[in-house]
C-alpha positions as CSV (number, residue, x, y, z in Angstrom):
1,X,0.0,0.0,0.0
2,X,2.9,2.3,0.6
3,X,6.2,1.8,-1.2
4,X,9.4,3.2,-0.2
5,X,8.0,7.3,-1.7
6,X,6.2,8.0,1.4
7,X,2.8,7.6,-0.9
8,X,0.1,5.9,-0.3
9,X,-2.2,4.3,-2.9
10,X,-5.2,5.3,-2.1
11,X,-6.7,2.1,-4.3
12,X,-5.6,-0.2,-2.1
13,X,-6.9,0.9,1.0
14,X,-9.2,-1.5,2.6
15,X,-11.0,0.7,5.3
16,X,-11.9,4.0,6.3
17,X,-9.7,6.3,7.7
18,X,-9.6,9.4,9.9
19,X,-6.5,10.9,10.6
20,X,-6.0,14.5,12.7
21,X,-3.0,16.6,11.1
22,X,-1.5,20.3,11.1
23,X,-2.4,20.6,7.1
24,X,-3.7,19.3,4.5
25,X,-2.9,20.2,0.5
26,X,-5.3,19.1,-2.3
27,X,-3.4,18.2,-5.5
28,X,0.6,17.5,-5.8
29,X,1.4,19.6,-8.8
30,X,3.7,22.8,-8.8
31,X,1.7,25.1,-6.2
32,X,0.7,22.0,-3.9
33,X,4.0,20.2,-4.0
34,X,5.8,23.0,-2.5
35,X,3.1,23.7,-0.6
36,X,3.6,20.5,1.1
37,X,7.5,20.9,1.2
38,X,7.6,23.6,3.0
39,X,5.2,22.5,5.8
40,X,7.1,19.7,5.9
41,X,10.1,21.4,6.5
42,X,8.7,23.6,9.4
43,X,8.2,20.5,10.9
44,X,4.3,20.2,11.2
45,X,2.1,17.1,10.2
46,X,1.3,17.4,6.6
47,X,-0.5,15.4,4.3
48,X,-1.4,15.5,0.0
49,X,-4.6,14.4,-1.4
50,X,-4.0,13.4,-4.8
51,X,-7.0,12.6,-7.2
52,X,-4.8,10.6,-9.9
53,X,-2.4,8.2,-9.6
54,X,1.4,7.8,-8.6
55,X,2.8,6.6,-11.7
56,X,6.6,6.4,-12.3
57,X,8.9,6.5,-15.1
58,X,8.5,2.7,-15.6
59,X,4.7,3.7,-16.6
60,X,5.3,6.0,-19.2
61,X,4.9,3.7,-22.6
62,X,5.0,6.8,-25.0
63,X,2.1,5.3,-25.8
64,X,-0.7,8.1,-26.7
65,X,-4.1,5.6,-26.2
66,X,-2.6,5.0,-23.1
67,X,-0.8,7.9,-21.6
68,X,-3.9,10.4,-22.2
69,X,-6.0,8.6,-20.2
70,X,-3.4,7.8,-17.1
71,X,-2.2,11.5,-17.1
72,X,-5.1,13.7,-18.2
73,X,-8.1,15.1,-16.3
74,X,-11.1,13.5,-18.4
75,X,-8.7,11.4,-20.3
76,X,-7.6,14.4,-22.5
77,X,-11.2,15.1,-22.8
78,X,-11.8,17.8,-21.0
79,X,-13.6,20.7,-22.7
80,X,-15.5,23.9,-22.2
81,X,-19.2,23.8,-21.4
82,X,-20.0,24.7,-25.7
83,X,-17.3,22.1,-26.4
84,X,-15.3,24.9,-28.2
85,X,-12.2,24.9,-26.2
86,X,-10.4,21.3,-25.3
87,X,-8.2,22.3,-21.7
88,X,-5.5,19.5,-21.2
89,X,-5.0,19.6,-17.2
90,X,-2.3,17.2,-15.3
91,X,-3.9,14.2,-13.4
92,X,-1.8,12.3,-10.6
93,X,1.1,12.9,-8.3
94,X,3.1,15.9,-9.9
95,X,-0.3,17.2,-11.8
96,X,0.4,19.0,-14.8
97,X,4.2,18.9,-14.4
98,X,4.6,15.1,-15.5
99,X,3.3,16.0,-19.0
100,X,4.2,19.7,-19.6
101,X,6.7,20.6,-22.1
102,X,9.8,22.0,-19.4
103,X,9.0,25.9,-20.4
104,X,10.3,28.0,-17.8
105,X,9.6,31.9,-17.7
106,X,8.7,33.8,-14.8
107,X,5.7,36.0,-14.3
108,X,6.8,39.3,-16.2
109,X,7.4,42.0,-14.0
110,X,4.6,44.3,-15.7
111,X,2.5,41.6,-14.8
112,X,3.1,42.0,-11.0
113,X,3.3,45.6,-11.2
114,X,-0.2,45.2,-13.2
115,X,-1.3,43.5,-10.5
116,X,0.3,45.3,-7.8
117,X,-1.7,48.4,-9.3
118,X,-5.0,47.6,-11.1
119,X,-5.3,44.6,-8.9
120,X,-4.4,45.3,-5.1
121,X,-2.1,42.6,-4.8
122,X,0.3,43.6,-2.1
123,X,3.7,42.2,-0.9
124,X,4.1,40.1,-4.0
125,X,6.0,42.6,-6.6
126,X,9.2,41.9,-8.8
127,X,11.6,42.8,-5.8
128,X,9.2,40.5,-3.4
129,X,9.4,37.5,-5.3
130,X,13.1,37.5,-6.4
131,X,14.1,35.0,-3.8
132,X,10.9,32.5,-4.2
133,X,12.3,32.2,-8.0
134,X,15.9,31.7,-7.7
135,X,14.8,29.3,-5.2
136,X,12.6,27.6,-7.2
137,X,15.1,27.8,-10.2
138,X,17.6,26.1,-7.9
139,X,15.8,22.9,-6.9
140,X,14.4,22.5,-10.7
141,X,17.9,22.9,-12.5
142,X,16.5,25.3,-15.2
143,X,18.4,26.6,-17.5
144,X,18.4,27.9,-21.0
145,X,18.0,25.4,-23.7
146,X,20.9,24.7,-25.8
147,X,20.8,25.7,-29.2
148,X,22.1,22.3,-30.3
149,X,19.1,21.0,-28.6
150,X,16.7,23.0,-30.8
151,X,14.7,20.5,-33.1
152,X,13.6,21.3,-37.0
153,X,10.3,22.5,-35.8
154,X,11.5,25.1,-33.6
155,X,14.6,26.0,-36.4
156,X,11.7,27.2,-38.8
157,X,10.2,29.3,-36.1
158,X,13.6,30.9,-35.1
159,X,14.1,31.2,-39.1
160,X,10.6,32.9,-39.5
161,X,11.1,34.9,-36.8
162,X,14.3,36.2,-37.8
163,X,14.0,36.6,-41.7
164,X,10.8,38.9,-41.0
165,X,13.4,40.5,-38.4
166,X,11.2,40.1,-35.1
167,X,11.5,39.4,-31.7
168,X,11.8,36.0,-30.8
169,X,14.6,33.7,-28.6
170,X,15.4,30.9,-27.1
171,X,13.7,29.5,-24.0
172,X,14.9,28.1,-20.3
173,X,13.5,24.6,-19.2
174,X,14.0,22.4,-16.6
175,X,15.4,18.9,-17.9
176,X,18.4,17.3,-17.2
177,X,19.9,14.2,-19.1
178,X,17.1,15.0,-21.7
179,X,17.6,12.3,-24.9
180,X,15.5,14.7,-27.1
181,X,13.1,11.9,-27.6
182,X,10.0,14.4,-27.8
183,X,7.4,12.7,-25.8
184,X,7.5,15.2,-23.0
185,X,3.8,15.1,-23.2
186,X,3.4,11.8,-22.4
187,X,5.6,11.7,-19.2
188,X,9.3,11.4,-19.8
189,X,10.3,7.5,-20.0
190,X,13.8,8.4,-19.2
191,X,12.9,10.7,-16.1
192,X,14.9,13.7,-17.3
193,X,12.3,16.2,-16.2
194,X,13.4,18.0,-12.9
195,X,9.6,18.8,-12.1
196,X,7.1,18.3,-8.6
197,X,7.3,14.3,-9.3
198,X,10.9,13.9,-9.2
199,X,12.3,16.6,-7.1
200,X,9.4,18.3,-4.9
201,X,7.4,15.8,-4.0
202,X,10.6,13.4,-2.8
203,X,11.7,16.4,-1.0
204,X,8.1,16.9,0.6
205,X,8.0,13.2,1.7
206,X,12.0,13.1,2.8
207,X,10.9,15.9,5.6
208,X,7.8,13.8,6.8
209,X,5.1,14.8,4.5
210,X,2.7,11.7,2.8
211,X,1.0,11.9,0.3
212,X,-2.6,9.8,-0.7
213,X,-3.0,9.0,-4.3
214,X,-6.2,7.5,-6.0
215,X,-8.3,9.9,-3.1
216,X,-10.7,12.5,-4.6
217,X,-11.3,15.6,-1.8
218,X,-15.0,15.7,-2.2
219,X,-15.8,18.9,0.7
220,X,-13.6,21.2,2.2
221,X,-15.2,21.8,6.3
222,X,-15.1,24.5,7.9
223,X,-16.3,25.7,10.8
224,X,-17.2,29.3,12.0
225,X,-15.3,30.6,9.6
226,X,-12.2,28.7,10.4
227,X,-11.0,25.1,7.8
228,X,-11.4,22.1,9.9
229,X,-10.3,19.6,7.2
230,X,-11.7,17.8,4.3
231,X,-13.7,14.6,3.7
232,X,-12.6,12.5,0.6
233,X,-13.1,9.3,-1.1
234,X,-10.2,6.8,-2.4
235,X,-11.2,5.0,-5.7
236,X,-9.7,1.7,-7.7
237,X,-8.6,2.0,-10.7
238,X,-12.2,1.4,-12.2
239,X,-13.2,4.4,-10.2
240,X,-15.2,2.9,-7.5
241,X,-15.1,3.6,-3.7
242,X,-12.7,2.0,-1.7
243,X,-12.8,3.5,1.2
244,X,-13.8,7.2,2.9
245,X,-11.1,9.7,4.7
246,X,-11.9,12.3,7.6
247,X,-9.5,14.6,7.7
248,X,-9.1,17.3,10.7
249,X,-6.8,19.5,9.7
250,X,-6.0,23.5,11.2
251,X,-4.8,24.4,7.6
252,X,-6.3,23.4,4.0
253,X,-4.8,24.0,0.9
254,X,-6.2,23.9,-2.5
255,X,-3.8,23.2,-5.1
256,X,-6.3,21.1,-7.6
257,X,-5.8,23.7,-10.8
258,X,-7.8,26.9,-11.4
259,X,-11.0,24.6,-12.6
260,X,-10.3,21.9,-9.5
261,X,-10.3,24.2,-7.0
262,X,-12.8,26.3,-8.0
263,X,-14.9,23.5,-8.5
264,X,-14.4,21.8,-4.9
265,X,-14.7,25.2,-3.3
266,X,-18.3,25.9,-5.2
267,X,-19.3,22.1,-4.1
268,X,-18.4,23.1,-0.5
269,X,-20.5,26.3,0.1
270,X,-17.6,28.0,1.1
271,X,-18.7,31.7,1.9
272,X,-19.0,33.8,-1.6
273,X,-20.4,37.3,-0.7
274,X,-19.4,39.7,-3.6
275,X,-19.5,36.6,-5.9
276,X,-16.0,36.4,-7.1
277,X,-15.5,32.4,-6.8
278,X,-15.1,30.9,-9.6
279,X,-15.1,34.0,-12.4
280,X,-12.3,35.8,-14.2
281,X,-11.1,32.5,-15.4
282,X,-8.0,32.9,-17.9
283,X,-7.1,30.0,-20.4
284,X,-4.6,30.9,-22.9
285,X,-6.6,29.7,-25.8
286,X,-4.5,28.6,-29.0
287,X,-4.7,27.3,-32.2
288,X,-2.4,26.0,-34.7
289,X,-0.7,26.5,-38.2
290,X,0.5,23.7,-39.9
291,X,3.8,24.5,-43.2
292,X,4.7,22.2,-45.3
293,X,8.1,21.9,-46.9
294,X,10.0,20.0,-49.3
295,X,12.9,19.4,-46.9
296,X,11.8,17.1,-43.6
297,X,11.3,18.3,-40.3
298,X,10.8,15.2,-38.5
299,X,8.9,17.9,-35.5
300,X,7.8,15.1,-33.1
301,X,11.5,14.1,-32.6
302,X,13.1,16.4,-29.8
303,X,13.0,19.1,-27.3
304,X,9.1,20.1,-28.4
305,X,9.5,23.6,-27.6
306,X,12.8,25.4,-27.4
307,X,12.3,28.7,-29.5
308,X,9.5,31.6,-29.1
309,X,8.3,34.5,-31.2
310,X,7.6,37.5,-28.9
311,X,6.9,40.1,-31.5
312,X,3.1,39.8,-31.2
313,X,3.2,40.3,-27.3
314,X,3.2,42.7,-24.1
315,X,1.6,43.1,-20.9
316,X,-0.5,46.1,-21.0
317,X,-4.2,45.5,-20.7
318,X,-6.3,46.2,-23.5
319,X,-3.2,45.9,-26.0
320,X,-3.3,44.9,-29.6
321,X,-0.5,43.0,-29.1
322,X,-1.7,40.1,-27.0
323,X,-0.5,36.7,-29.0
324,X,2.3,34.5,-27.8
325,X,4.0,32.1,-30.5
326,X,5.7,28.6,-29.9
327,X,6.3,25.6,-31.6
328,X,3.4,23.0,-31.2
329,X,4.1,20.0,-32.7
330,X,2.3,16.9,-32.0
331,X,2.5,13.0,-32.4
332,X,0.7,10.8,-34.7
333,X,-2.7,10.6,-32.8
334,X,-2.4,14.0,-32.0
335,X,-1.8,15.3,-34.9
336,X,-4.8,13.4,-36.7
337,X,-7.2,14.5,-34.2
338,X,-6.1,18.2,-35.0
339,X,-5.8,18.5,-38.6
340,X,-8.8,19.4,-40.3
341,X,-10.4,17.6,-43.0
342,X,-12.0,14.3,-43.9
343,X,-10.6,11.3,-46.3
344,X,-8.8,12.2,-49.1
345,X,-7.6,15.2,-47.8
346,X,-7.0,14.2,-44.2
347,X,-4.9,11.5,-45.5
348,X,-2.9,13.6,-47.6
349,X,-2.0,16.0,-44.8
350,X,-0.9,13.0,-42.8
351,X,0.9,11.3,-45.3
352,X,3.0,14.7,-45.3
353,X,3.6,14.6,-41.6
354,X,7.3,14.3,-41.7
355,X,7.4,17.3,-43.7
356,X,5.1,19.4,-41.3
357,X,6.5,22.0,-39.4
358,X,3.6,23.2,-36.7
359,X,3.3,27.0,-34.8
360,X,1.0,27.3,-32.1
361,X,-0.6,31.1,-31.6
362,X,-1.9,31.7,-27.9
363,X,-4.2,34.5,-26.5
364,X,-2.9,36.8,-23.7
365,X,-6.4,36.7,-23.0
366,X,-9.0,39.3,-21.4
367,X,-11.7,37.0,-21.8
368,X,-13.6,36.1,-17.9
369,X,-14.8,32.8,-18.2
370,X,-16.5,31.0,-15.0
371,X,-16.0,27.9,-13.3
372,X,-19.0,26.3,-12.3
373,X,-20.5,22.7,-10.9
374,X,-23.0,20.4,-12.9
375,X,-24.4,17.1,-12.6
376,X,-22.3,14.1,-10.4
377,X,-20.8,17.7,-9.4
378,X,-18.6,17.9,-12.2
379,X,-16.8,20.7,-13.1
380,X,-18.5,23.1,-15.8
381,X,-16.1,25.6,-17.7
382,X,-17.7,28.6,-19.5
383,X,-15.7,30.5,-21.6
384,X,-17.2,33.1,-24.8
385,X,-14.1,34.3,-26.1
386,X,-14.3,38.4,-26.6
387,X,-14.4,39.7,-29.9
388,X,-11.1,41.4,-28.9
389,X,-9.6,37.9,-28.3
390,X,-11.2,36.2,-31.2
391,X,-9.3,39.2,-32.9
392,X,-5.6,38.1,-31.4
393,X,-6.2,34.6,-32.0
394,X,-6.9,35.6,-35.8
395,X,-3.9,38.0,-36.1
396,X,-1.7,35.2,-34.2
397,X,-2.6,32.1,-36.7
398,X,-2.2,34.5,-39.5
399,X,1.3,35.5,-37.7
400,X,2.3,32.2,-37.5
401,X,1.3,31.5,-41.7
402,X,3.6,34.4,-42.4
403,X,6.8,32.9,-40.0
404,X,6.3,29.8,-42.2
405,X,6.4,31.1,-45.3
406,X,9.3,33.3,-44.2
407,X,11.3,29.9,-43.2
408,X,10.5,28.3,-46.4
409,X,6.9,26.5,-46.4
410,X,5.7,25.9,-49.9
411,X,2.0,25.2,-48.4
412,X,0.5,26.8,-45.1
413,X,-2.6,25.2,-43.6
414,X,-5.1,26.6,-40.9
415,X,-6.2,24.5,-39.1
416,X,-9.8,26.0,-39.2
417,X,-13.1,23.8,-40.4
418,X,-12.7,23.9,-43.4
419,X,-9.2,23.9,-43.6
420,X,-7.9,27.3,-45.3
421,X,-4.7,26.1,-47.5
422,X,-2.3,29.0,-48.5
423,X,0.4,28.6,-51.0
424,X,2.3,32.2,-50.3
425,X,2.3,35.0,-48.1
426,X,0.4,37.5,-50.3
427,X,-2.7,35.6,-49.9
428,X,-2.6,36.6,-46.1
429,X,-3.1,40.3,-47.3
430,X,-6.9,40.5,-46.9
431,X,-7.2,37.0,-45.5
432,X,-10.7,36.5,-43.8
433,X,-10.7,35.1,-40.3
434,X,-14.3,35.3,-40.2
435,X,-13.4,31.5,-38.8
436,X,-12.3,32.6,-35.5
437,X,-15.6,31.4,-34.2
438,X,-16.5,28.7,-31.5
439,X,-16.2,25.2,-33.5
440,X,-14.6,27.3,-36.4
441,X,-11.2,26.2,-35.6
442,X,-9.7,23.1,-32.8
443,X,-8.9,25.6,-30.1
444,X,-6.8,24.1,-27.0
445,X,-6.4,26.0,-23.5
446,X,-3.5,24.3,-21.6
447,X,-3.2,27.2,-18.6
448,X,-6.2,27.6,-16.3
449,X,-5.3,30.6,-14.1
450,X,-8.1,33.1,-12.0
451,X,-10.9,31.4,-11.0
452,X,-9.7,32.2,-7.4
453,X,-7.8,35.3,-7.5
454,X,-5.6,37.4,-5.0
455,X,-6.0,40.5,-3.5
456,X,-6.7,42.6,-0.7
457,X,-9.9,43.7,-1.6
458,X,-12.7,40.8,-0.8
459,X,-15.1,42.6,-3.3
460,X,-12.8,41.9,-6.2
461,X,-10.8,38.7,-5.1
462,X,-11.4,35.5,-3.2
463,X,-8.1,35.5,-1.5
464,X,-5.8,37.8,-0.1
465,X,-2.6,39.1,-1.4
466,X,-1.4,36.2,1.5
467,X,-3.3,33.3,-0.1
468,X,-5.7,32.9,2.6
469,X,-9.7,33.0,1.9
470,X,-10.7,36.4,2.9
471,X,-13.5,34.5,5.1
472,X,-12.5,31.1,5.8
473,X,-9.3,31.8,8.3
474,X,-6.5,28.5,7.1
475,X,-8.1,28.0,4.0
476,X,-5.0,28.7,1.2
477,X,-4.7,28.2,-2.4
478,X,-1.6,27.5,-4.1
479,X,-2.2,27.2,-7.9
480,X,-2.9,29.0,-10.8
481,X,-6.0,29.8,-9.4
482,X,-4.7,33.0,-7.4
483,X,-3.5,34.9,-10.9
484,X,-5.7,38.3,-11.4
485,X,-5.1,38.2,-15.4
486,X,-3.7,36.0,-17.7
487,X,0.4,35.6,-17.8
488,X,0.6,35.6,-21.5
489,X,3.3,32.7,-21.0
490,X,3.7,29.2,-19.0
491,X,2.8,29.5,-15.7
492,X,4.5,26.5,-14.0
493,X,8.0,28.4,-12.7
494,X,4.9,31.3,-11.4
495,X,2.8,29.2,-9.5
496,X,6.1,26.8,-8.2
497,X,7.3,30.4,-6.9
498,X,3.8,31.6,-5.4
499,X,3.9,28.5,-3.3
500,X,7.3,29.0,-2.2
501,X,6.1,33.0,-1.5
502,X,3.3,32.6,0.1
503,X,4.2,29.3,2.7
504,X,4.7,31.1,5.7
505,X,1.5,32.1,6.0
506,X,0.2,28.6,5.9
507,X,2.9,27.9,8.2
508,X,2.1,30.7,10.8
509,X,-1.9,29.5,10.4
510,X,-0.9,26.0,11.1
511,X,1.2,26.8,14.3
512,X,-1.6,29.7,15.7
C-alpha cells in the first residue's frame, strides 16, 4: 500500500480512515507540492490528497491511447461547457508537471506591477518574489536550452522569426539528461524532467510529509469561519469507492488547478459574498498552423519547444498585441485528431507529416470565463471568447502563416473547419478570419489561471494578497487559481514560486 516514496495508494486501501494533522494540501502539482515541502520542513504534520495516480517512469509507454487517459483530467477530454475549447489539465502525483513541455519563464514583472496596481495585490511585486524564483530555479535545474538542442520544428520558427526581423529567442526549461526523444507530453520514460514528481514531492515526503493517491477531496469543512479539514473518497482503478477519509486539519490547501479548485470550493458552500468564486477565469486559448516543406522536419522528434516568437506580445491591458508564438508540434494521434479535413484530404496531410512544421498562436487573454459545478458535481467551464480575443487569436494564426512562409513552407494550412490552405504570403493580405468562431477552428487552452484570484480587496478577489480566503481563516490556495489576469506565458515556474512566496503564511496559520 505504501512503497518506499512515502505515498500511499489510495486504491488499495481496505477501510476507512480518519486521521487528525496540522495541514492538509489538495493536488501535488507545482503550487501543492511546495506547498507540502515547505510544511514539511517547518516541521508540522502534513498530508497531500491526490485525485490521480502515482505513476513512475517505468509507466510512461510513449504510448498516446494509453498515456492520455493515465495522465489527463477527463482522459484528455476535457472541454469547455460549448465544447469549443479542449483544456489538457495534469492528473496524478506531480499534476500538470509530468506532461508539460519543461517551459520555464517567470511571471513578467509588468505583470506583478499590473497587478500590484490595477489589482491590489500587495507584498508580491518583482523585488518581493526574487528570492521565491531563484529558489525555485535552484531545486528545478533550469536553465536555458541549448541551441544544439533545438529541433527542426522550432529551427523554422527561429528562421521565421528572424528573416521577418522580429522578436523572438530561445527558451529556459527544466530537464536534465534529456535524450530529445520528444514525448515530453506523455511523461518522460527516461525521467529527465526536474519537475514536482521527481524533485518536490521526494523532497516533501523526505521531511515527513505523505501523500494519498487515488483519493478525490470531495468537501472542504469549515467551521465558524475557520478550515477544519476535508472529507474524501479513495477510488480503484475502475473508479469505485474504496474507502472514505476524515481529515481534521487546522490548515487546508487547494492546489487542484484553477478549474479543480474552483470546483471543490463551489461544491463546499464556502462563503462567496461579492461573488467572485469561480469568475475571471483565464485559459490561454491557442490554435495551430500547420507548413509544409519540401525538406523534412521530422517535428515530433526532440525538445518540443525550445524557440519563441515574442513580437506579437506585451503586458498592457487592452493591447493589440496580445499573441504568444511557440512551436506546437504533435504525435501521430495528436496530430490526426487536429488537422482538419476528412478522407482524401486528411490522408494527404498525414501522409505529409514528416514534412510538417507546426506554430502554435496563444491568446494573452481578457476573456472572464466561469467555473461552475454540474451534474455528479462535475466541473462546468464557460468560456465566450471576446471579440477582442477572437481578434488576437486571428492575427496570431495569421502571424504564424507568415513565419512559415518566411522559413520556407511551400504550403500553409489553418487549421480552421474547413481547412484554409495557403500557397504564399500574399494571400494573407486581406485574408478573412471570419473563422475565428467557436467550432470554427480546434482551439486548446493548456493554462487555467483566476478562478480564485488574489487581493486585498474581498469585493474583487477570493483570497488575499497572502493566499488565505478572505473569510475562511487557514483556507490557502496554491495554484494557478490565485492569478488576477492571464500571464501571456507558461505558468508553471509562477505558480512553483507563489507556493514558495506565500508558505509562511500557511505555516504561521498552522502553528496559531
Amino acid at each position: 500500500m505504501s512503497d518506499a516514496s512515502g505515498i500511499i495508494r489510495g486504491r488499495e486501501l481496505r477501510g476507512d480512515l480518519k486521521l487528525d494533522v496540522d495541514a492538509v494540501v489538495v493536488g501535488t502539482g507545482a503550487g501543492g507540492s511546495v506547498a507540502l515541502r515547505e510544511l514539511a520542513r517547518a516541521g508540522l504534520r502534513v498530508i497531500a490528497l491526490e485525485e490521480g495516480g502515482h505513476h513512475t517512469p517505468a509507466d510512461f509507454t510513449q504510448r498516446e491511447d494509453q498515456m492520455l487517459p493515465m495522465l489527463f483530467q477527463d482522459g484528455g477530454g476535457r472541454t469547455t461547457r460549448d465544447l469549443a475549447i479542449r483544456i489538457l489539465q495534469g492528473r496524478g502525483v506531480g499534476g500538470s508537471t509530468v506532461h508539460n513541455t519543461n517551459l520555464c519563464k517567470r511571471t513578467p514583472d509588468a505583470i506583478l506591477e499590473l497587478w500590484r496596481q490595477r489589482y491590489g495585490v500587495s507584498g508580491c511585486g518583482p523585488t518581493d518574489l526574487r528570492a521565491a524564483f531563484e529558489s525555485i530555479e535552484r531545486d528545478l535545474s533550469v536553465s536555458e536550452i541549448p541551441a544544439a538542442m533545438r529541433n527542426a520544428n522550432n529551427d523554422v520558427l527561429r528562421l521565421g522569426t528572424q528573416a521577418l526581423g522580429w522578436r523572438g529567442g530561445q527558451l529556459k526549461h527544466n530537464r536534465v539528461g534529456c535524450i530529445g526523444s520528444g514525448f515530453c507530453e506523455l511523461g518522460c520514460a527516461y525521467d529527465a524532467k526536474r519537475n514536482a514528481l521527481k524533485v518536490v514531492v521526494p523532497q516533501a515526503t523526505a521531511a515527513g510529509a505523505t501523500v494519498y493517491s487515488d483519493v478525490e477531496v470531495t468537501r472542504v469543512l469549515y467551521k465558524q469561519g475557520r478550515a477544519s479539514g476535508v472529507q474524501a473518497i479513495a477510488r480503484a482503478a475502475n473508479g469505485e469507492p474504496v474507502a472514505w477519509l476524515d481529515v481534521r486539519a487546522k490548515v487546508v490547501v487547494l492546489a487542484a488547478s484553477a478549474i479543480g479548485s474552483a470546483s471543490l470550493a463551489i461544491r463546499s458552500a464556502l462563503p462567496d459574498p461579492f461573488a467572485q468564486l469561480g469568475r475571471n477565469l483565464r485559459l490561454h486559448p491557442g490554435a495551430v498552423v500547420a507548413g509544409r516543406f519540401e525538406r523534412t522536419i521530422n517535428g515530433a522528434s526532440g525538445v518540443p519547444q525550445s524557440y519563441e516568437c515574442t513580437e506579437h506580445l506585451d503586458y498592457e491591458e487592452g493591447s493589440d498585441k496580445r499573441v504568444w508564438i511557440v512551436p506546437a508540434f504533435a504525435h501521430p494521434i495528436g496530430t490526426a485528431s487536429t488537422l482538419p479535413g476528412f478522407g482524401a484530404r486528411h490522408m494527404k496531410a498525414m501522409r505529409a507529416y514528416g514534412n510538417l512544421a507546426v506554430l502554435s498562436a496563444m491568446v494573452h487573454d481578457e476573456t472572464s470565463g466561469r467555473v461552475e459545478v454540474g451534474p455528479g458535481e462535475r466541473p462546468l467551464v464557460t468560456y465566450d471568447m471576446t471579440t477582442a480575443d477572437r481578434v488576437q487569436l486571428a492575427k496570431g494564426l495569421v502571424a504564424c502563416a507568415r513565419i512559415l512562409f518566411a522559413a520556407g513552407a511551400t504550403e500553409v494550412t489553418i487549421a480552421a473547419i474547413p481547412p484554409i490552405t495557403l500557397r504564399s504570403a500574399a494571400e494573407l493580405d486581406g485574408l478573412s478570419t471570419a473563422f475565428v468562431r467557436p467550432h470554427g477552428l480546434p482551439i486548446t487552452a493548456v493554462h487555467p489561471m483566476g478562478s480564485m484570484r488574489m487581493g486585498d480587496d474581498p469585493r474583487a478577489s477570493v483570497v488575499s494578497s497572502t493566499g488565505e480566503h478572505h473569510f475562511v481563516r487557514g483556507l490557502f490556495v496554491s495554484d494557478g487559481s490565485l492569478f488576477p489576469t492571464s500571464l501571456g506565458g507558461p505558468p508553471q515556474i509562477s505558480i512553483y514560486a507563489f507556493a514558495q512566496h506565500l508558505s509562511p503564511h500557511m505555516i504561521a496559520r498552522a502553528r496559531a
